[in-house]
Biopython code that builds the backbone (N, CA, C, O; Angstrom):
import numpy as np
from Bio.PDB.StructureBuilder import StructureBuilder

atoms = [
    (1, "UNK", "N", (0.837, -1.193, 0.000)),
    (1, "UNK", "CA", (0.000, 0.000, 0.000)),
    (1, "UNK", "C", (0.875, 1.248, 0.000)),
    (1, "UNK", "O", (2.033, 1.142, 0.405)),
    (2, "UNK", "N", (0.362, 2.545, -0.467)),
    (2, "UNK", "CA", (1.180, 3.185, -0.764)),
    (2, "UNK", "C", (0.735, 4.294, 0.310)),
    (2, "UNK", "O", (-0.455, 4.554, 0.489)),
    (3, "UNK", "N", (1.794, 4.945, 1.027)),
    (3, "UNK", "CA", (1.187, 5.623, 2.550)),
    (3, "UNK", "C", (1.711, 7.139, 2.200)),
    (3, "UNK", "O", (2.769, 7.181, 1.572)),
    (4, "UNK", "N", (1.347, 7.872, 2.396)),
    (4, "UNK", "CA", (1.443, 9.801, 2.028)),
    (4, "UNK", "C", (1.960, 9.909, 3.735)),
    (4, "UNK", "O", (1.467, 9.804, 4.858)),
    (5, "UNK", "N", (3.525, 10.238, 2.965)),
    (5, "UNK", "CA", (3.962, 11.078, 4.755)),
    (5, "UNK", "C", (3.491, 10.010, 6.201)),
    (5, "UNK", "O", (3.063, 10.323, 7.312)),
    (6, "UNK", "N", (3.779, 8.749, 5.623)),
    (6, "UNK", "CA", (3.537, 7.730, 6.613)),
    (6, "UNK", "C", (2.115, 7.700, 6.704)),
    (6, "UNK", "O", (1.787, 6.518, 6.809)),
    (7, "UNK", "N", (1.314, 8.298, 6.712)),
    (7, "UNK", "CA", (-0.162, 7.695, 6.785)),
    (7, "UNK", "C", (-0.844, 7.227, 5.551)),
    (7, "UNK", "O", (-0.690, 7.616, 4.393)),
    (8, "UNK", "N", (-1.571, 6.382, 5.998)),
    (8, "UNK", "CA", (-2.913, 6.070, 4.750)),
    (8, "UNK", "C", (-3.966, 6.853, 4.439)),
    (8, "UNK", "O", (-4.516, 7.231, 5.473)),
    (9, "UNK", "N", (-4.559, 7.317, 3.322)),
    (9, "UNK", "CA", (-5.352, 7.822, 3.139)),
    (9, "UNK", "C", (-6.678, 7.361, 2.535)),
    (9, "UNK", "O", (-6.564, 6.549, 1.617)),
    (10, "UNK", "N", (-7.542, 7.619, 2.777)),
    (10, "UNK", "CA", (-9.102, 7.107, 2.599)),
    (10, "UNK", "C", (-9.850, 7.987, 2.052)),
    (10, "UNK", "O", (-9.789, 9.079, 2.618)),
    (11, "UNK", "N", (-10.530, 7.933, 1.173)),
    (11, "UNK", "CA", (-11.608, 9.034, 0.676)),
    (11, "UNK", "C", (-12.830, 8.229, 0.241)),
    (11, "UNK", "O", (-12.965, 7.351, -0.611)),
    (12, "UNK", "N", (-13.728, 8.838, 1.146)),
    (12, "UNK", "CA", (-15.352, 8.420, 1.570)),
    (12, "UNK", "C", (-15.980, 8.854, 0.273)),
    (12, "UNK", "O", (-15.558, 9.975, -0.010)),
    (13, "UNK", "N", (-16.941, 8.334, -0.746)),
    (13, "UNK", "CA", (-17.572, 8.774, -1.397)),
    (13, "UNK", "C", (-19.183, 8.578, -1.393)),
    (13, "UNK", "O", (-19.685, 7.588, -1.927)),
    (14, "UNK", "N", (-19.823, 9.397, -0.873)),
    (14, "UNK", "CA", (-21.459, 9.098, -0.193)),
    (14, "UNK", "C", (-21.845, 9.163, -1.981)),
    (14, "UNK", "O", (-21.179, 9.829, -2.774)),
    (15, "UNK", "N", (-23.024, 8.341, -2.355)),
    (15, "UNK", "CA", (-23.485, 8.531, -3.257)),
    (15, "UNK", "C", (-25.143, 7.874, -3.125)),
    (15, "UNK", "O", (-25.488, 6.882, -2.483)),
    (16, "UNK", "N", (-25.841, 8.625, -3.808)),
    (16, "UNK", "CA", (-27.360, 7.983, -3.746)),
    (16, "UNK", "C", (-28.011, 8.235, -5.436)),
    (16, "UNK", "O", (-28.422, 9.283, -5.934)),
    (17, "UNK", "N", (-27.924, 7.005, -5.982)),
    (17, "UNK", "CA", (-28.815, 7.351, -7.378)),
    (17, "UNK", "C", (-27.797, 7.871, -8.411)),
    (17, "UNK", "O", (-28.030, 8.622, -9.357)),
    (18, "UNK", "N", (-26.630, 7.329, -8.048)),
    (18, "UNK", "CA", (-25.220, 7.592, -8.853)),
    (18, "UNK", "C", (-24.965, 6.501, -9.907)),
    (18, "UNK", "O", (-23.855, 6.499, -10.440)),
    (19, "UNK", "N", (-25.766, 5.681, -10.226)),
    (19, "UNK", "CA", (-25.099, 4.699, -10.564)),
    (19, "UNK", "C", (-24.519, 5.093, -12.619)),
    (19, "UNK", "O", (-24.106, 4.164, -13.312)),
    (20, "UNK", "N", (-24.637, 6.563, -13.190)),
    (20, "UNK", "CA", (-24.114, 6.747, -14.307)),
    (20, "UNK", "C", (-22.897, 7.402, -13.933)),
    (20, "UNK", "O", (-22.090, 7.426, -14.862)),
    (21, "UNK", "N", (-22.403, 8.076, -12.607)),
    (21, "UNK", "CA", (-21.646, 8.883, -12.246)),
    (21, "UNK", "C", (-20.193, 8.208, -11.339)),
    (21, "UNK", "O", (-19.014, 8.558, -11.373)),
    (22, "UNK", "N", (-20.738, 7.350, -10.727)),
    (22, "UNK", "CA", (-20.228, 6.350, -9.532)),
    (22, "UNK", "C", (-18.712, 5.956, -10.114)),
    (22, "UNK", "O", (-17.635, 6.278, -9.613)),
    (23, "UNK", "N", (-18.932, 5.218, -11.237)),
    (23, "UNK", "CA", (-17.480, 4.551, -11.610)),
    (23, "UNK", "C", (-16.362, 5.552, -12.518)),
    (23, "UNK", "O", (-15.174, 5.289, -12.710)),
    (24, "UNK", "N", (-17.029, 6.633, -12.954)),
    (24, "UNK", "CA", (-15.922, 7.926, -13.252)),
    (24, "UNK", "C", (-15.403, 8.273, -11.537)),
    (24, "UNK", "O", (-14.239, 8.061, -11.194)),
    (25, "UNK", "N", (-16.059, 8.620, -10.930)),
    (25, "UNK", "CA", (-15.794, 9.509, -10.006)),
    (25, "UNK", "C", (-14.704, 8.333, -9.274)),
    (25, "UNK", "O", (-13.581, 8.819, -9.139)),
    (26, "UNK", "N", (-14.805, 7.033, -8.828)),
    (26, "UNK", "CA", (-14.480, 5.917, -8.379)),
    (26, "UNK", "C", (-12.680, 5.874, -9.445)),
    (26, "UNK", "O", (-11.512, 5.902, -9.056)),
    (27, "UNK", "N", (-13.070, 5.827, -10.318)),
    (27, "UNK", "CA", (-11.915, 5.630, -11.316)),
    (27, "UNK", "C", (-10.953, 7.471, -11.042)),
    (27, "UNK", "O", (-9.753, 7.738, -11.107)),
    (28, "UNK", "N", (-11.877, 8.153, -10.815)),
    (28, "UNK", "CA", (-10.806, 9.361, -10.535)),
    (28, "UNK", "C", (-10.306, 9.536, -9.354)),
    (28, "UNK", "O", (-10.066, 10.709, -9.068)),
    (29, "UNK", "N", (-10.084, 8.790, -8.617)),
    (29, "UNK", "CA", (-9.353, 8.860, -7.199)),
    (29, "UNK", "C", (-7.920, 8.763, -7.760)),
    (29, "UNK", "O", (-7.614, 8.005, -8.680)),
    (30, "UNK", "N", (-7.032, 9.630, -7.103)),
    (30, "UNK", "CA", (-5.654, 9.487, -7.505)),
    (30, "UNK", "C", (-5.192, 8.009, -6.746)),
    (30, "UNK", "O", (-5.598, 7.450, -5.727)),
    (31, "UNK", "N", (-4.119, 7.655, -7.779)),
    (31, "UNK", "CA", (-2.937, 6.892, -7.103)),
    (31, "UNK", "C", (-2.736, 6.540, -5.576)),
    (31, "UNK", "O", (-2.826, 5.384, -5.161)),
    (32, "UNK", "N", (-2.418, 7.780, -4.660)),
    (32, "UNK", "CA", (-1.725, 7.348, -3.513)),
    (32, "UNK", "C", (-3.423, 7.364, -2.267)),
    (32, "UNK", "O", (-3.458, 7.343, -1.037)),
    (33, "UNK", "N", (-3.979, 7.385, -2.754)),
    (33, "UNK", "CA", (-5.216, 7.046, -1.808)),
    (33, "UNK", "C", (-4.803, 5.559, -1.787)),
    (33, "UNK", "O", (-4.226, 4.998, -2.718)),
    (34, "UNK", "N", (-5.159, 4.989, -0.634)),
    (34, "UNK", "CA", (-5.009, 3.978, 0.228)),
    (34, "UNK", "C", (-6.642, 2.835, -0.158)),
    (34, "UNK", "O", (-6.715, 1.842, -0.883)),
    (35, "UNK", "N", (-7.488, 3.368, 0.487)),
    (35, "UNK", "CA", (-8.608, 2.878, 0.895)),
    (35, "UNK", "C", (-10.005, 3.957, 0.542)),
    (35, "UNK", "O", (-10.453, 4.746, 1.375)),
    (36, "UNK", "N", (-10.620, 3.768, -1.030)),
    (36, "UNK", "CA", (-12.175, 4.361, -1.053)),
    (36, "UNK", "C", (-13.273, 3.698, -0.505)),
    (36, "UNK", "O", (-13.182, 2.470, -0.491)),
    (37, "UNK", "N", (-13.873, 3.994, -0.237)),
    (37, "UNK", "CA", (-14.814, 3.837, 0.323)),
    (37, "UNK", "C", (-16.296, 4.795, 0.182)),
    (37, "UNK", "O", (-16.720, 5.808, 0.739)),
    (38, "UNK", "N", (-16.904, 3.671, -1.105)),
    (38, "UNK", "CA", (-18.351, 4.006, -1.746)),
    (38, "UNK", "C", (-19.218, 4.029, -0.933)),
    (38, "UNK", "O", (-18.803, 3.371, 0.021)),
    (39, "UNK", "N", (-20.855, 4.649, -0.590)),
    (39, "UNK", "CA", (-21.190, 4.409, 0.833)),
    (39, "UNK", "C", (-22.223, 4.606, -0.175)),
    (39, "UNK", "O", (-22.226, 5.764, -0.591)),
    (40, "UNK", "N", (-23.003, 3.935, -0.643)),
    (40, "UNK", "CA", (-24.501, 3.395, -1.249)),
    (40, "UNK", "C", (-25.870, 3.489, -0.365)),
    (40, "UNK", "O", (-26.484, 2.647, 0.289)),
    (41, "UNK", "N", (-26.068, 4.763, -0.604)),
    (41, "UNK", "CA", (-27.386, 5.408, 0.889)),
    (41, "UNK", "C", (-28.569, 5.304, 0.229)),
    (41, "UNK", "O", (-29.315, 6.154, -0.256)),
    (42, "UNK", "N", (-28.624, 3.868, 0.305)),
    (42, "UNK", "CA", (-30.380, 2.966, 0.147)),
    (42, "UNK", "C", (-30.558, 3.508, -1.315)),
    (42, "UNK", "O", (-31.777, 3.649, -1.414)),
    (43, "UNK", "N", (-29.794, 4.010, -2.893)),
    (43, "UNK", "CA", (-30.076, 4.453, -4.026)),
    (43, "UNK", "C", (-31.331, 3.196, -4.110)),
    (43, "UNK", "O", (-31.575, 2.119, -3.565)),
    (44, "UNK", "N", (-31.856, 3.985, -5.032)),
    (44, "UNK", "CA", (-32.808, 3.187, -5.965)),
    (44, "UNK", "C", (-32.513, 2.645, -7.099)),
    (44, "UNK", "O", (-33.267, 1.693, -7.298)),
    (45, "UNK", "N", (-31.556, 2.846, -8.184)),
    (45, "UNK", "CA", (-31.247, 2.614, -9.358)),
    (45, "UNK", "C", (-30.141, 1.422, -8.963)),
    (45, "UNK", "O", (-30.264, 0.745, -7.943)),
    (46, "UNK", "N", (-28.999, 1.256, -9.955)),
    (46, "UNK", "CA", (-28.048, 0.361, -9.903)),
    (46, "UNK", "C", (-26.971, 0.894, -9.371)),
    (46, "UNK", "O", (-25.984, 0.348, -9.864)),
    (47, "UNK", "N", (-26.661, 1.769, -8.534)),
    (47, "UNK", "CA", (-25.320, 2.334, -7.853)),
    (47, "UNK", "C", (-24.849, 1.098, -7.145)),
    (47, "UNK", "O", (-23.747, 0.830, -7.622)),
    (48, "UNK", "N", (-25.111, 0.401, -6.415)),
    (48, "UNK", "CA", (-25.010, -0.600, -5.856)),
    (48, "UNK", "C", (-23.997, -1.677, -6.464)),
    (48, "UNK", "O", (-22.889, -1.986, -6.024)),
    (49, "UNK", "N", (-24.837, -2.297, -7.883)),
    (49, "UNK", "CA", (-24.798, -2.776, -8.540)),
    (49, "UNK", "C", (-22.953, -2.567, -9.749)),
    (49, "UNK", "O", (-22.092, -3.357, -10.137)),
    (50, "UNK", "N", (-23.187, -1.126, -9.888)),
    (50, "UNK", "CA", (-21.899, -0.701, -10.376)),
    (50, "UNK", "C", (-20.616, -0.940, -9.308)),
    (50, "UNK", "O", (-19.473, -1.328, -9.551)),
    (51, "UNK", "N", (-21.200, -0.585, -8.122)),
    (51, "UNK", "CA", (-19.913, -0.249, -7.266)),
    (51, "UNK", "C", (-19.442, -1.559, -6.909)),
    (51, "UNK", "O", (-18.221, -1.676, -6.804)),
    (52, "UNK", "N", (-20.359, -2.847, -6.645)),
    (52, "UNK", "CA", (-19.706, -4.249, -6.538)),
    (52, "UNK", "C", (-18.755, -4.678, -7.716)),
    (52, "UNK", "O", (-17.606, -5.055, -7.488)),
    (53, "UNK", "N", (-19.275, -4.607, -8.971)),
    (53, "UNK", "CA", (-18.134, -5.050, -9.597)),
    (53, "UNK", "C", (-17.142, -3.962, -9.656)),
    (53, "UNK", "O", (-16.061, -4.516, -9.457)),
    (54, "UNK", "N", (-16.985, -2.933, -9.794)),
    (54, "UNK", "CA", (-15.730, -2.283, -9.362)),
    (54, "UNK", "C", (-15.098, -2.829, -8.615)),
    (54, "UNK", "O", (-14.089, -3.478, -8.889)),
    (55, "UNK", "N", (-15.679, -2.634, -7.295)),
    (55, "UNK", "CA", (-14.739, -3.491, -6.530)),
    (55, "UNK", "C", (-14.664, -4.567, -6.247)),
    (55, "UNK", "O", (-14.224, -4.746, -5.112)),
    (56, "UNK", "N", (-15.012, -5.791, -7.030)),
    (56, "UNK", "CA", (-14.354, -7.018, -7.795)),
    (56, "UNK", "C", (-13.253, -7.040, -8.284)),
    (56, "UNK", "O", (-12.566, -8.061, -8.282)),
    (57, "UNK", "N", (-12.776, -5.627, -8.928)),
    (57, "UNK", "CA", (-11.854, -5.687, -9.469)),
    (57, "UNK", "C", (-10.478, -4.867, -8.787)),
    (57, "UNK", "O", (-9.346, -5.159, -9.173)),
    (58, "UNK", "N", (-10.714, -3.809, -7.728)),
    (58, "UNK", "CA", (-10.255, -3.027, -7.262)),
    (58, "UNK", "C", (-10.336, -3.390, -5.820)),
    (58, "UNK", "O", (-11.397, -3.264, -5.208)),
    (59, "UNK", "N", (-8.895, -3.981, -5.076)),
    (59, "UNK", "CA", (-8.749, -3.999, -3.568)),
    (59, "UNK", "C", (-8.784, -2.860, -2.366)),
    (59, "UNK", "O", (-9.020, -2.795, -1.160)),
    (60, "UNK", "N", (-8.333, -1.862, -3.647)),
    (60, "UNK", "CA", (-8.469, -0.795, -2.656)),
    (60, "UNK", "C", (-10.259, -0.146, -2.414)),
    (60, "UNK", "O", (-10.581, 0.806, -1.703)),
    (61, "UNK", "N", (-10.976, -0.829, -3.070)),
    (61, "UNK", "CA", (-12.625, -0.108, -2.669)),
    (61, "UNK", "C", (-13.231, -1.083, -1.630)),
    (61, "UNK", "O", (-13.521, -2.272, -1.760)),
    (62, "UNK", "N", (-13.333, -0.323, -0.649)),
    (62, "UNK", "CA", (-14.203, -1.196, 0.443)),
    (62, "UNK", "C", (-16.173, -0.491, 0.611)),
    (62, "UNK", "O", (-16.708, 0.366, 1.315)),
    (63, "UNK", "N", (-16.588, -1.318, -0.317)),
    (63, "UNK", "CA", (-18.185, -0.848, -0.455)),
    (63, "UNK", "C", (-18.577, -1.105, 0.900)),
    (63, "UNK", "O", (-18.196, -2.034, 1.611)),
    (64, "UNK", "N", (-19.883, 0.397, 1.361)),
    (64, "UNK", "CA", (-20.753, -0.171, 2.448)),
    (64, "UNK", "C", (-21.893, 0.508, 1.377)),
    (64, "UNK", "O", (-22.006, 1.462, 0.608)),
    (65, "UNK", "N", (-22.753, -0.821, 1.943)),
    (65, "UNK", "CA", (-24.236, -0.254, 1.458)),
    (65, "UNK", "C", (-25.201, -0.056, 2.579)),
    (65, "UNK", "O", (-25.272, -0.909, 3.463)),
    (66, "UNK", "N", (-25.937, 0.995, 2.601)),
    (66, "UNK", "CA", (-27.084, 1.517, 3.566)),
    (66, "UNK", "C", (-27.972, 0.626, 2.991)),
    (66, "UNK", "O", (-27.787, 0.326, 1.811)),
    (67, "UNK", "N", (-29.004, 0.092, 3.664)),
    (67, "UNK", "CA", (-30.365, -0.081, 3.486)),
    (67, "UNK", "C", (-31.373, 0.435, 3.661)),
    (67, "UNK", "O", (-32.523, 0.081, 3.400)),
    (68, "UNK", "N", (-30.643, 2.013, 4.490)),
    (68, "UNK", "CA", (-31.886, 2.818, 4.880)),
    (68, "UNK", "C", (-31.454, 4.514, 4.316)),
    (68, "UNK", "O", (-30.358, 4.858, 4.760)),
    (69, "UNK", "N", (-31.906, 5.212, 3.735)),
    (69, "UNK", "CA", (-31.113, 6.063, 3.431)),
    (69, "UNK", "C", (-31.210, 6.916, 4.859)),
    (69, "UNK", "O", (-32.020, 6.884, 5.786)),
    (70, "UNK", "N", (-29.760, 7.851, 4.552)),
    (70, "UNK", "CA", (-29.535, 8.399, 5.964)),
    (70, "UNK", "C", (-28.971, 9.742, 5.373)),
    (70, "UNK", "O", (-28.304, 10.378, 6.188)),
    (71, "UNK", "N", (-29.056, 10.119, 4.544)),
    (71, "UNK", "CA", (-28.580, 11.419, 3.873)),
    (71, "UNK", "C", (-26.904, 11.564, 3.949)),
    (71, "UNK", "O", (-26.080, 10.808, 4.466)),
    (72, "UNK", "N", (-26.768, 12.541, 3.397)),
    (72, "UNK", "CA", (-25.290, 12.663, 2.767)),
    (72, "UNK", "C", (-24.321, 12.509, 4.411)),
    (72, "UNK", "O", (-23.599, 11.535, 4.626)),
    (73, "UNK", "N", (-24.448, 13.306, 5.110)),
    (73, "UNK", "CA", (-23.857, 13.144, 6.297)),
    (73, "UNK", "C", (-24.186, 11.978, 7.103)),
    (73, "UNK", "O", (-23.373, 11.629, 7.959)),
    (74, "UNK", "N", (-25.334, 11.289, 6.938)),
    (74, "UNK", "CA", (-24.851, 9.672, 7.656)),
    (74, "UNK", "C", (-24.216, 9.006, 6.707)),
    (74, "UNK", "O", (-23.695, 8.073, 7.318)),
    (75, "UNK", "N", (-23.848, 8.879, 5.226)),
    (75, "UNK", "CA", (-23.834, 8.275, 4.455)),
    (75, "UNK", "C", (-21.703, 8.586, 5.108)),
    (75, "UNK", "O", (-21.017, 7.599, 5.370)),
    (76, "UNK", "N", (-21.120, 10.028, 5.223)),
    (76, "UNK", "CA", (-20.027, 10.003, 5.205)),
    (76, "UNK", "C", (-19.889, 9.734, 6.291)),
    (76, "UNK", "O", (-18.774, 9.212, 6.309)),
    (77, "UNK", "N", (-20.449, 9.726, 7.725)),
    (77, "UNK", "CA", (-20.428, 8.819, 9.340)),
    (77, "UNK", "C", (-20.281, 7.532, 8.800)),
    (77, "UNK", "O", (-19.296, 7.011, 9.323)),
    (78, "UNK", "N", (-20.981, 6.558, 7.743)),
    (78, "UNK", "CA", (-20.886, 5.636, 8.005)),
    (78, "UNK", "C", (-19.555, 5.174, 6.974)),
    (78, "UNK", "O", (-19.005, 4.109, 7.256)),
    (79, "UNK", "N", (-19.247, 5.645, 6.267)),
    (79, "UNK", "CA", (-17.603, 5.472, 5.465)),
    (79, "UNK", "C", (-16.767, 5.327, 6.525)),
    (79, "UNK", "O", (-16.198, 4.267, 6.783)),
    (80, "UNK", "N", (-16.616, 6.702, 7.389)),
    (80, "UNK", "CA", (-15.799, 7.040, 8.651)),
    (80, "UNK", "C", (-15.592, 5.902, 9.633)),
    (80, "UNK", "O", (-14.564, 5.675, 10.271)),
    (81, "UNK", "N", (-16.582, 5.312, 9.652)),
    (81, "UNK", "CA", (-16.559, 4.023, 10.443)),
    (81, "UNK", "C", (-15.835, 2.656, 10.321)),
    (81, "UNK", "O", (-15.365, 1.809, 11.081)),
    (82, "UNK", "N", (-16.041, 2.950, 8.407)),
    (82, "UNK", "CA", (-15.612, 1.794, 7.939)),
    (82, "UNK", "C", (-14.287, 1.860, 7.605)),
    (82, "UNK", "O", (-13.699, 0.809, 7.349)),
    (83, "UNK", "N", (-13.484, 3.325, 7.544)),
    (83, "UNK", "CA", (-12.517, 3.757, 7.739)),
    (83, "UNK", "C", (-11.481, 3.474, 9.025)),
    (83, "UNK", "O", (-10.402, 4.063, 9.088)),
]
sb = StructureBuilder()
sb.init_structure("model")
sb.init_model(0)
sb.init_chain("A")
sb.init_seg("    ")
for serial, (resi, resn, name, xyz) in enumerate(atoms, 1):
    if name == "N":
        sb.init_residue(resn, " ", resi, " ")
    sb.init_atom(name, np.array(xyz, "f"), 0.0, 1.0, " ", f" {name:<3s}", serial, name[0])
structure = sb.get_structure()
């Protein structure tokens, strides 16, 4: 893993109803990020759906999915957690 100034870095991405937007934004994380973390807040469409196989393919994405939506700020509490 690649660590910035000795630490790891993580970047939370809350998304709801992203699923045309999700895997650009996912694919634009730079290089030395450590650990993303998609946070799927109960969408309705296929966000879900996109972000698993992404990270099928990608070790560094650790998906959480909501089942309940909790809006943008529970959505980045619950990344933080998983962080």
């Amino acid at each position: 893993a690649h660590m910035y100034r000795r630490h790891k870095i993580a970047v939370v991405i809350p998304a709801y109803n992203e699923a045309k937007l999700i895997a650009t934004t996912i694919r634009g994380v730079p290089n030395y990020v450590d650990l993303i973390i998609p946070v799927n807040d109960a969408s309705k469409d296929e966000t879900a759906d996109v972000v698993r196989i992404l990270a099928a393919k990608n070790k560094k994405i650790r998906f959480v999915n909501l089942n309940e939506n909790s809006g943008v700020g529970g959505a980045i509490m619950a990344g933080h957690e998983q962080a």
